[in-house]
Backbone as CSV, one residue per row, in Angstrom:
resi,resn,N_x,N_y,N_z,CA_x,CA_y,CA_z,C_x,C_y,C_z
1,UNK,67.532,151.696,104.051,68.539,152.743,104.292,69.187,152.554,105.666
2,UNK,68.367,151.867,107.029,68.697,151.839,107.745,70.044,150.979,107.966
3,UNK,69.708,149.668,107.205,70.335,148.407,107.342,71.779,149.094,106.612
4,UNK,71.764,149.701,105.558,72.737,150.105,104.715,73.789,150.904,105.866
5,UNK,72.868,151.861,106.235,73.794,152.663,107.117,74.686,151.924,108.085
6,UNK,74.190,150.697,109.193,74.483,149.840,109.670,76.016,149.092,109.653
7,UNK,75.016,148.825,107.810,76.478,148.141,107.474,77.762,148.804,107.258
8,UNK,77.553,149.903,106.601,78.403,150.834,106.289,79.863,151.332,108.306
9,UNK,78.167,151.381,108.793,78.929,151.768,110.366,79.769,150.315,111.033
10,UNK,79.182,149.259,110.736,79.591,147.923,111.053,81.357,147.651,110.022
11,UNK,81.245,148.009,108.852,82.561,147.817,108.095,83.420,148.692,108.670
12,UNK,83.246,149.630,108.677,84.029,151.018,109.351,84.798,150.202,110.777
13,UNK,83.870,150.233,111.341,84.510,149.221,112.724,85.808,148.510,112.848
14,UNK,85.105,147.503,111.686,85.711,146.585,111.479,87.576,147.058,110.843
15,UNK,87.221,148.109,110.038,88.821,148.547,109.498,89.367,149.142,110.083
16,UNK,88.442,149.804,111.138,89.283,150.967,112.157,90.623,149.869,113.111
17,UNK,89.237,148.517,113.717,90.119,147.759,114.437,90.945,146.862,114.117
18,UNK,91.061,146.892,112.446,91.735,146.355,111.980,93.380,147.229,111.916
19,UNK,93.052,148.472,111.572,94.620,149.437,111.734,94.576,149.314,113.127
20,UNK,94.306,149.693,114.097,94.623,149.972,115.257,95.551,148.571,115.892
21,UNK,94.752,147.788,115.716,95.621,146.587,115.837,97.570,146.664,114.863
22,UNK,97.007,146.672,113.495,97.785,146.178,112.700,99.513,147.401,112.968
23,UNK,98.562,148.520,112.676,99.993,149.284,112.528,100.594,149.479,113.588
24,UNK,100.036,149.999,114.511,101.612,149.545,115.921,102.258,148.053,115.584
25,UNK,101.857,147.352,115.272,102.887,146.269,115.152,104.169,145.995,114.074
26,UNK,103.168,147.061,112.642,104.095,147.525,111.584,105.348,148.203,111.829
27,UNK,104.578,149.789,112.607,105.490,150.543,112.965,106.767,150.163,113.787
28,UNK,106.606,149.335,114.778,107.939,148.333,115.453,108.937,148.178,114.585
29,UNK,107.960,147.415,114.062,109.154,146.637,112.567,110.006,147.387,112.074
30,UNK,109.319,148.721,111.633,109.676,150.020,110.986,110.474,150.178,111.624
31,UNK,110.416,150.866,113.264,111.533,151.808,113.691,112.640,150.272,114.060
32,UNK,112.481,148.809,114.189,113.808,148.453,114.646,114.877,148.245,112.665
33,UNK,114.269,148.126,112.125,115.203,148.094,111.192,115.981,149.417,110.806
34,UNK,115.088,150.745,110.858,115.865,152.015,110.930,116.667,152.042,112.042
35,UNK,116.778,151.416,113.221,117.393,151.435,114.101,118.768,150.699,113.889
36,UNK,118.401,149.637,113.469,119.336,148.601,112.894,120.496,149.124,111.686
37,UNK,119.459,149.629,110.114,120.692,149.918,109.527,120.415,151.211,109.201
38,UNK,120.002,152.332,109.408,119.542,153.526,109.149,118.200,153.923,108.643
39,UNK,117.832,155.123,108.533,116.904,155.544,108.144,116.667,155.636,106.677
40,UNK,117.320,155.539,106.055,117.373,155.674,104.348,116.876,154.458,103.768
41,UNK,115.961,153.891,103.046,115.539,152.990,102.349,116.141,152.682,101.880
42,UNK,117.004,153.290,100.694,117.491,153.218,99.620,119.111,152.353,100.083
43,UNK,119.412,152.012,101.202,120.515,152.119,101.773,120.149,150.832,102.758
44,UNK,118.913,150.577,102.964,118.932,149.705,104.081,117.283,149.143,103.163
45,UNK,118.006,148.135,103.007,116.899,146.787,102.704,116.039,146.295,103.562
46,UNK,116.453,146.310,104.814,115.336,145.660,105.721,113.987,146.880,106.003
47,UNK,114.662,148.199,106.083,113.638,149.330,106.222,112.730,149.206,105.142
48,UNK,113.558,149.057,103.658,112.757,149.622,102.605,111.454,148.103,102.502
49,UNK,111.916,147.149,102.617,110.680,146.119,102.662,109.706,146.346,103.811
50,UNK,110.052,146.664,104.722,109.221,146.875,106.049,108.531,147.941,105.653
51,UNK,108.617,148.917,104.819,107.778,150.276,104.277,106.660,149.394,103.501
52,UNK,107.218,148.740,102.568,106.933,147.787,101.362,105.307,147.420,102.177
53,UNK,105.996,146.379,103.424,104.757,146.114,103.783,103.642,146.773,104.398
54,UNK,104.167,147.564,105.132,103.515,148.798,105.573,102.127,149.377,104.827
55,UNK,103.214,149.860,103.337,102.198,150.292,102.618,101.016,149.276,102.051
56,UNK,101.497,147.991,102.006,100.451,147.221,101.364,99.394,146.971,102.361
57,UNK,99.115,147.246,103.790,98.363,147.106,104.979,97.584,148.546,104.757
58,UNK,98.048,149.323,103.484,97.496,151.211,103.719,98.083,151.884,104.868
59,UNK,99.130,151.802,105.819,99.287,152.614,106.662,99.994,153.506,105.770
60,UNK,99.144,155.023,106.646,99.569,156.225,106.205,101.155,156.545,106.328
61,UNK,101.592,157.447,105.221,102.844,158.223,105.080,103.151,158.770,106.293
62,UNK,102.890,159.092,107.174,102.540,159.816,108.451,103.144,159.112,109.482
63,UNK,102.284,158.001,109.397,102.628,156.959,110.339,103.930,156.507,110.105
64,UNK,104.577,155.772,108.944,105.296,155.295,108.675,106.795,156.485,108.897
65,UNK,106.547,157.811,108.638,107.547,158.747,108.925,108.308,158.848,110.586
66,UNK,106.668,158.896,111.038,107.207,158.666,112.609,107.718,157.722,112.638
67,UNK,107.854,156.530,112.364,108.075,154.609,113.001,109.460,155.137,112.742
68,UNK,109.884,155.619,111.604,111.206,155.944,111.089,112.166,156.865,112.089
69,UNK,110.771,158.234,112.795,112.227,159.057,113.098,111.763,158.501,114.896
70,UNK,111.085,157.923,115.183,111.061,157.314,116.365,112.665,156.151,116.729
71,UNK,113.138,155.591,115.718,114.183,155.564,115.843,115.596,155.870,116.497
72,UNK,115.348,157.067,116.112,116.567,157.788,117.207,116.373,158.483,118.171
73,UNK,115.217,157.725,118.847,114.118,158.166,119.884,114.967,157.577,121.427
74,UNK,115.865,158.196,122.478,115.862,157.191,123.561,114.900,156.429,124.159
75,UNK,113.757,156.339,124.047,112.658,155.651,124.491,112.749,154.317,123.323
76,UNK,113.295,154.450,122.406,113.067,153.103,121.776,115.110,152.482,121.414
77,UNK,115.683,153.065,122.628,116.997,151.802,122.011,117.037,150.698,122.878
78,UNK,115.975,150.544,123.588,115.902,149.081,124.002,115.006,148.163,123.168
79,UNK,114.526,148.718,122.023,113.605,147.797,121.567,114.319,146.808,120.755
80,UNK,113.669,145.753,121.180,114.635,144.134,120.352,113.088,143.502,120.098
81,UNK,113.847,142.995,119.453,112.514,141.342,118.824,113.074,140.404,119.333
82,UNK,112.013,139.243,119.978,112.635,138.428,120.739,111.327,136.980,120.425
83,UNK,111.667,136.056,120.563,110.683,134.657,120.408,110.436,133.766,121.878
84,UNK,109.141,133.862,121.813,108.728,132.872,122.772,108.111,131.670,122.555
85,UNK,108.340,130.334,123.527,108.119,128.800,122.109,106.592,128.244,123.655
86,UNK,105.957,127.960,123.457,105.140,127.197,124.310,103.922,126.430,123.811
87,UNK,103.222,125.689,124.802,102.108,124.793,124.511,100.807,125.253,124.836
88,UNK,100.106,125.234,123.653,98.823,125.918,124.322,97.593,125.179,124.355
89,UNK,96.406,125.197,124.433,95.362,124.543,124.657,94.903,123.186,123.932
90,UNK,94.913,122.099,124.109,94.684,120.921,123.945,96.004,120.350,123.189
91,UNK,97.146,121.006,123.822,98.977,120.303,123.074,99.054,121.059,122.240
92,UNK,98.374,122.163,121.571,98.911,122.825,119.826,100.334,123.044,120.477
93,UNK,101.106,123.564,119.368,102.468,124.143,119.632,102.585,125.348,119.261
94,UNK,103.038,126.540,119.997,103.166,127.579,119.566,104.112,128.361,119.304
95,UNK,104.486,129.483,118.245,105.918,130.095,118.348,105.685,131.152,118.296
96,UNK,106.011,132.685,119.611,105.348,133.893,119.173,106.482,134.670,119.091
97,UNK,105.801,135.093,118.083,107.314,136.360,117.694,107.114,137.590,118.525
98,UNK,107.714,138.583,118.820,107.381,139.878,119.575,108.290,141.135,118.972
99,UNK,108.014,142.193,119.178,109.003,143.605,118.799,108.535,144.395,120.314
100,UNK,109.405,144.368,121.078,109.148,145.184,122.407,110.407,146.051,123.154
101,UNK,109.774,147.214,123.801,110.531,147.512,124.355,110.960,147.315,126.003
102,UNK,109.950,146.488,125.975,109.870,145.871,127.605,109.680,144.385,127.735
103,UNK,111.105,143.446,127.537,110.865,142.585,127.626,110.016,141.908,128.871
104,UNK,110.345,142.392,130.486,109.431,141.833,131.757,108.244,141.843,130.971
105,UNK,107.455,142.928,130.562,106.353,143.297,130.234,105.646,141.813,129.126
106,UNK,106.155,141.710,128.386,105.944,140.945,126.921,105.785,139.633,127.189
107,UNK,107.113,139.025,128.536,106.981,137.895,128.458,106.065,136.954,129.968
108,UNK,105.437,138.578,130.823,104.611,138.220,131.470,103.002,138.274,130.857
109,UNK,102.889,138.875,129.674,101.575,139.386,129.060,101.624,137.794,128.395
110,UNK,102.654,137.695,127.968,102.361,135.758,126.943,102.117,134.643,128.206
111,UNK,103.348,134.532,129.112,102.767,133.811,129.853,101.413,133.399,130.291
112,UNK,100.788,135.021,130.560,99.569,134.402,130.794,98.377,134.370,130.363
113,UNK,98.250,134.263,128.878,98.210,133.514,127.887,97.622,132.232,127.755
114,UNK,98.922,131.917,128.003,99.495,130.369,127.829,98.550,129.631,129.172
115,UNK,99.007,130.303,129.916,98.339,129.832,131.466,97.239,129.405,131.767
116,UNK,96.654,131.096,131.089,94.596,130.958,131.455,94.350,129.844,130.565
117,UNK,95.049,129.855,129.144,94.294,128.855,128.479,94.718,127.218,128.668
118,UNK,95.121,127.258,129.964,95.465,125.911,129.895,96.946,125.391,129.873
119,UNK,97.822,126.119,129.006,98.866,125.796,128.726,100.129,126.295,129.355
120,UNK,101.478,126.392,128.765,102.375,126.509,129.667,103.704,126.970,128.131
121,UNK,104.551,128.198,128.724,105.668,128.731,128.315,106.784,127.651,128.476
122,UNK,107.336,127.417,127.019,108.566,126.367,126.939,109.694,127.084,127.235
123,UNK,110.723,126.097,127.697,111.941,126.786,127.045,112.782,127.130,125.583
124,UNK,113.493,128.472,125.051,113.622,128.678,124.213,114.240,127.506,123.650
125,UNK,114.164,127.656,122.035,114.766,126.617,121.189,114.174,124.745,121.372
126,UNK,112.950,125.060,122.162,112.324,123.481,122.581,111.817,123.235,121.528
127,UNK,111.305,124.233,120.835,110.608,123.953,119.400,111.184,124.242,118.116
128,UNK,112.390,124.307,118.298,113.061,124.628,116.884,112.774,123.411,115.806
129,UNK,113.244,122.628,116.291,113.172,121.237,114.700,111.232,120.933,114.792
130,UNK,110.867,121.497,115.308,108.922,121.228,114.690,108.888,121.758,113.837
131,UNK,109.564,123.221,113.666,108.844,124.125,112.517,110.261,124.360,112.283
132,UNK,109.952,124.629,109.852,110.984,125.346,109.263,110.820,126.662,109.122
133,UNK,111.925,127.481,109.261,111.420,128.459,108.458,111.809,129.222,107.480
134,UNK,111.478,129.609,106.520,111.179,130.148,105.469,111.110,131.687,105.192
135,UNK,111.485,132.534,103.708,111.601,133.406,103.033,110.272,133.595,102.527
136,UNK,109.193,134.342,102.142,107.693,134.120,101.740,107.739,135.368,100.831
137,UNK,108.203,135.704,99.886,107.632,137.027,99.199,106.507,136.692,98.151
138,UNK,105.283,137.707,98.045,104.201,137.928,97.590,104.560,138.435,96.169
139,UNK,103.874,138.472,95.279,105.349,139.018,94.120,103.978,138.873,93.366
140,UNK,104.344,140.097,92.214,103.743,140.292,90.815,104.410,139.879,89.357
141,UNK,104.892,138.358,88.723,104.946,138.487,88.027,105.255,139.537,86.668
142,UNK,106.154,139.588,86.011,106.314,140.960,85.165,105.292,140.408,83.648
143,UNK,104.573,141.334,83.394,104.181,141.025,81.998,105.073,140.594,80.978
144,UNK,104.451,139.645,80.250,105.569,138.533,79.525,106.785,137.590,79.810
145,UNK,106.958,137.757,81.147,107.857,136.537,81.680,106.749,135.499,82.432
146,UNK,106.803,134.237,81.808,106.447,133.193,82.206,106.672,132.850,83.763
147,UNK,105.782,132.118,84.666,106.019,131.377,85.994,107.477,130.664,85.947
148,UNK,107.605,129.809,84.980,108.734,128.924,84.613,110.043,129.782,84.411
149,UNK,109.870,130.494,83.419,110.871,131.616,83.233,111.781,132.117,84.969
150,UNK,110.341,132.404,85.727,110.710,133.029,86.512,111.482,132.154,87.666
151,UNK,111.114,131.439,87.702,111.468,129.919,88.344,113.147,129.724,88.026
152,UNK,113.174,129.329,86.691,114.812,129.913,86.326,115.460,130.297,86.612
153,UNK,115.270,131.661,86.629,116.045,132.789,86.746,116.320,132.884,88.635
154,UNK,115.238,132.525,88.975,115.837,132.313,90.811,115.942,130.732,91.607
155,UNK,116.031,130.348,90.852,117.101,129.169,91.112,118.199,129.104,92.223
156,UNK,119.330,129.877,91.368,120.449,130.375,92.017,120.871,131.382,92.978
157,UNK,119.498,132.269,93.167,118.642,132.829,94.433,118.866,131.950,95.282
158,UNK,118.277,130.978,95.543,117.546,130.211,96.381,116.550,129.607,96.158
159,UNK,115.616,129.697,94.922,114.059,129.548,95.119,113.998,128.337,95.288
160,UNK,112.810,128.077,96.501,112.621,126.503,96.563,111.151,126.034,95.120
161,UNK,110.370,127.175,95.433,109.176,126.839,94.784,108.580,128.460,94.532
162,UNK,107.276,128.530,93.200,106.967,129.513,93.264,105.054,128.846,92.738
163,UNK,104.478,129.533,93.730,103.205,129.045,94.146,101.921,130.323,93.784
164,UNK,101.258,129.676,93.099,100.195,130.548,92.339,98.655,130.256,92.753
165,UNK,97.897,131.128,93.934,96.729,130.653,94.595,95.890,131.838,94.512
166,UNK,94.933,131.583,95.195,93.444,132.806,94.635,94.288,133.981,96.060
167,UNK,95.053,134.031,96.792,94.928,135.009,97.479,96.741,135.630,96.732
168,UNK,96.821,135.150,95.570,98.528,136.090,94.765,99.343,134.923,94.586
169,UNK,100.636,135.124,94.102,101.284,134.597,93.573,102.849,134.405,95.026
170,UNK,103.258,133.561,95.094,104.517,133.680,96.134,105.324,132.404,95.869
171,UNK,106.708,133.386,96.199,107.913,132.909,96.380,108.584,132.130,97.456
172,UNK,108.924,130.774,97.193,109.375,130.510,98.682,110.713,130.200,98.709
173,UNK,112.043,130.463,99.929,113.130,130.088,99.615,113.002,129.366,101.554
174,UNK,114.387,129.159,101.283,115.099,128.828,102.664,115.043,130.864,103.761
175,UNK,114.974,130.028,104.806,115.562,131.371,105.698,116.514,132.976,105.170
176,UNK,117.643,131.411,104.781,118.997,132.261,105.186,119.217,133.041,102.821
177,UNK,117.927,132.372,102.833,118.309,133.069,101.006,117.436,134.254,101.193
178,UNK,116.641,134.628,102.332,115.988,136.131,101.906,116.688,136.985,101.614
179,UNK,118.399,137.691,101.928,118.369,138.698,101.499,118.856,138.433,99.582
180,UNK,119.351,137.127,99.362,119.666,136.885,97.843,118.420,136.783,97.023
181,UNK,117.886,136.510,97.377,116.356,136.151,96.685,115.415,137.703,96.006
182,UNK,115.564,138.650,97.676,115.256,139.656,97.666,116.124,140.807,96.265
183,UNK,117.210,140.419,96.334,118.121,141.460,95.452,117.734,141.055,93.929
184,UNK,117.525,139.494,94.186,117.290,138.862,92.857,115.657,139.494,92.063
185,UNK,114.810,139.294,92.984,113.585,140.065,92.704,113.794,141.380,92.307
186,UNK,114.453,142.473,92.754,114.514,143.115,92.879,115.349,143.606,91.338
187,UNK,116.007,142.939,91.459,117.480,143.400,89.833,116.020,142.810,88.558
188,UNK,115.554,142.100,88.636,114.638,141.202,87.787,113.231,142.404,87.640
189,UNK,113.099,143.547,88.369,111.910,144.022,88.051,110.517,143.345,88.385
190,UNK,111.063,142.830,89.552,109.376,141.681,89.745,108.669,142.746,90.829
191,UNK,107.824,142.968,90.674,107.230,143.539,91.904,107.092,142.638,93.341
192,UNK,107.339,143.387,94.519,107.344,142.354,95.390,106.559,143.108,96.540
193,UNK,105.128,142.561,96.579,103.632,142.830,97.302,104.670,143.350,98.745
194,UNK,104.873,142.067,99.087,104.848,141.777,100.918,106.145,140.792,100.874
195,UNK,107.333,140.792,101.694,108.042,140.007,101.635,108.245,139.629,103.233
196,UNK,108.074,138.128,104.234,108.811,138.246,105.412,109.114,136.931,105.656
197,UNK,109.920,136.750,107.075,109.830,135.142,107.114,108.985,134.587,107.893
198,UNK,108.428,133.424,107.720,107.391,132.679,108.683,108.123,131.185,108.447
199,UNK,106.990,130.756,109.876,107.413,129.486,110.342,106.197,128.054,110.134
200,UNK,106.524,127.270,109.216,105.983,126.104,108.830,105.807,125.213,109.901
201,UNK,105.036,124.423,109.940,104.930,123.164,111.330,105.611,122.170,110.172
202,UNK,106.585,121.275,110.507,106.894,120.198,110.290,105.919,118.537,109.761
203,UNK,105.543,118.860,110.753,104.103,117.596,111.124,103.014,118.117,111.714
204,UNK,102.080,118.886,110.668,101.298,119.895,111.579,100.179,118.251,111.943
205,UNK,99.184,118.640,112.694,98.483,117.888,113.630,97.170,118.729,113.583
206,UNK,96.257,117.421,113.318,94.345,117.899,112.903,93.950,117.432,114.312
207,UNK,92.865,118.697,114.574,92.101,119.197,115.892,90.881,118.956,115.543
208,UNK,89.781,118.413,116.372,88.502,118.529,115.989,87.939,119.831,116.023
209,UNK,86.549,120.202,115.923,86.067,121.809,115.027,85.788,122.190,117.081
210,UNK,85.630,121.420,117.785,85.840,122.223,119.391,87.023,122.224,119.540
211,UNK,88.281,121.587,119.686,89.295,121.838,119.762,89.725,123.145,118.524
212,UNK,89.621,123.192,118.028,90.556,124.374,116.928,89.690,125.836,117.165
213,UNK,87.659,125.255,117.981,87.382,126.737,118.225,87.990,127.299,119.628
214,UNK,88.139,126.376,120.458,89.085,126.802,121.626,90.178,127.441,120.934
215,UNK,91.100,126.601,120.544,92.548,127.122,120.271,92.568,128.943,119.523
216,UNK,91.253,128.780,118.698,91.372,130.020,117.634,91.081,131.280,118.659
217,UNK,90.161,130.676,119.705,90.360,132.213,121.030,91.287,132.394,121.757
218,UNK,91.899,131.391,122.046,93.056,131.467,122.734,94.156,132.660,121.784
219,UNK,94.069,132.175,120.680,95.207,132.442,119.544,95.170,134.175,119.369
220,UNK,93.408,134.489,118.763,93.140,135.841,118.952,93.500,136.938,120.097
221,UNK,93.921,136.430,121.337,94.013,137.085,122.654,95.336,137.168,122.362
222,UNK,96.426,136.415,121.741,98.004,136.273,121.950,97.704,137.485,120.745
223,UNK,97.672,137.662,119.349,97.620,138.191,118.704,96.855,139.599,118.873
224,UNK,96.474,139.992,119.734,95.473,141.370,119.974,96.927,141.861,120.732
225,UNK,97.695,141.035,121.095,98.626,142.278,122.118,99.562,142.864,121.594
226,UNK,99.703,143.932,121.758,100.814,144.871,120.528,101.885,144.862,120.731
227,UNK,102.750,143.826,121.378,103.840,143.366,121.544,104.111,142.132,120.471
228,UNK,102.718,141.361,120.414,103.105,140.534,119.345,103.321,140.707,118.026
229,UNK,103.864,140.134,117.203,103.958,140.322,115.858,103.700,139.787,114.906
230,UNK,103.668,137.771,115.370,102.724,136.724,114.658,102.800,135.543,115.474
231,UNK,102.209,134.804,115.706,101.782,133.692,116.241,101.706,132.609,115.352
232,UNK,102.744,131.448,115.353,102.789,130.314,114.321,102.620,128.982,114.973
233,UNK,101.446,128.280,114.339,101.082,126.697,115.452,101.066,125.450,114.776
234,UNK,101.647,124.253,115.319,101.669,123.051,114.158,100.223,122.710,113.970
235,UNK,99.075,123.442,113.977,97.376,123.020,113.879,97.530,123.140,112.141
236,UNK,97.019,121.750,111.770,97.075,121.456,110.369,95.692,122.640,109.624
């Protein structure tokens, strides 16, 4: 009973610091796209997917209401998303995305980062041609339309590929086809989990198991700060 309890108190932990982390970084997302094209879902595509994902992380109705009317908050019309490109511990390459309202703040918290662990802040766009990037929606298949079927039919979307693995089913296009892809899913009745863009390494590059456990603490410290939003590295 003891051990049970334990565990029970040990999982708890674990999910608490898992929201605490996760949804301030959601909520960003949230209030810059309401910021961007309004508060109405129904009206603004970038909000209503950013809910989309929201909800699939479980953040509460609550939460997600505020991210929304925080919006027309003066404390948040400086908030922008902005990218930082640098090298971090034993050469990886890194690309960190951010949602902040204090850029000094954001890009002295990465710097040093980069620093303690060795490494060093690039200049922007140094790393553009390493990594592509990409449209990624998570998607449910509709009962009785085939993979192939579906493949078809978004073609003329954009779809580059549609990829079926033990952690769901996903869509991949180019960048610049998310919002066609998205409408296309969308007119088609496909359910769509999680939709965002991420960044591929080109020529990702194999680390030995000390090199990649360095890099993976380094990585966790960039990612704990609630300015960040994802951290993408050419580590194969």
């Amino acid at each position: 009973m003891g051990r049970a309890f334990e565990y029970r108190k040990a999982a708890k932990m674990k999910r608490w610091g898992h929201m605490s982390r996760v949804f301030p970084k959601l909520g960003k997302i949230i209030t810059i796209a309401a910021k961007e094209g309004g508060p109405d879902p129904d009206m603004n595509p970038k909000l209503r997917q950013a809910i989309l994902n929201a909800k699939a992380e479980n953040m509460p109705k609550d939460n997600i209401d505020a991210a929304i009317k925080r919006a027309t908050d003066k404390s948040t019309a400086d908030m922008v998303e902005i990218v930082y490109e640098g090298k971090g511990p034993h050469g990886v390459l890194c690309v960190v995305e951010c949602a902040t309202d204090n850029t000094t703040r954001t890009v002295a918290n990465v710097r040093s980062y980069f620093n303690k662990a060795g490494g060093e802040l690039l200049k922007t766009g140094q790393l553009e041609y390493m990594f592509t990037r990409k449209a990624v929606f998570q998607i449910e298949i509709p009962a009785g339309m085939s993979k192939d079927d579906l493949e078809l039919e978004l073609i003329d979307a954009g779809l580059e590929e549609i990829e079926e693995t033990e952690d769901g089913t996903f869509a991949y296009s180019d960048w610049t086809s998310y919002g066609t892809m998205h409408e296309a899913l969308e007119s088609m009745k496909v359910n769509i989990i999680k939709a965002n863009l991420q960044r591929f390494a080109n020529n990702p590059v194999a680390f030995n198991d000390e090199q990649i456990e360095s890099i993976m603490n380094f990585l966790d410290k960039v990612e704990d700060d609630e300015d960040v939003q994802a951290v993408y590295t050419n580590m194969e």
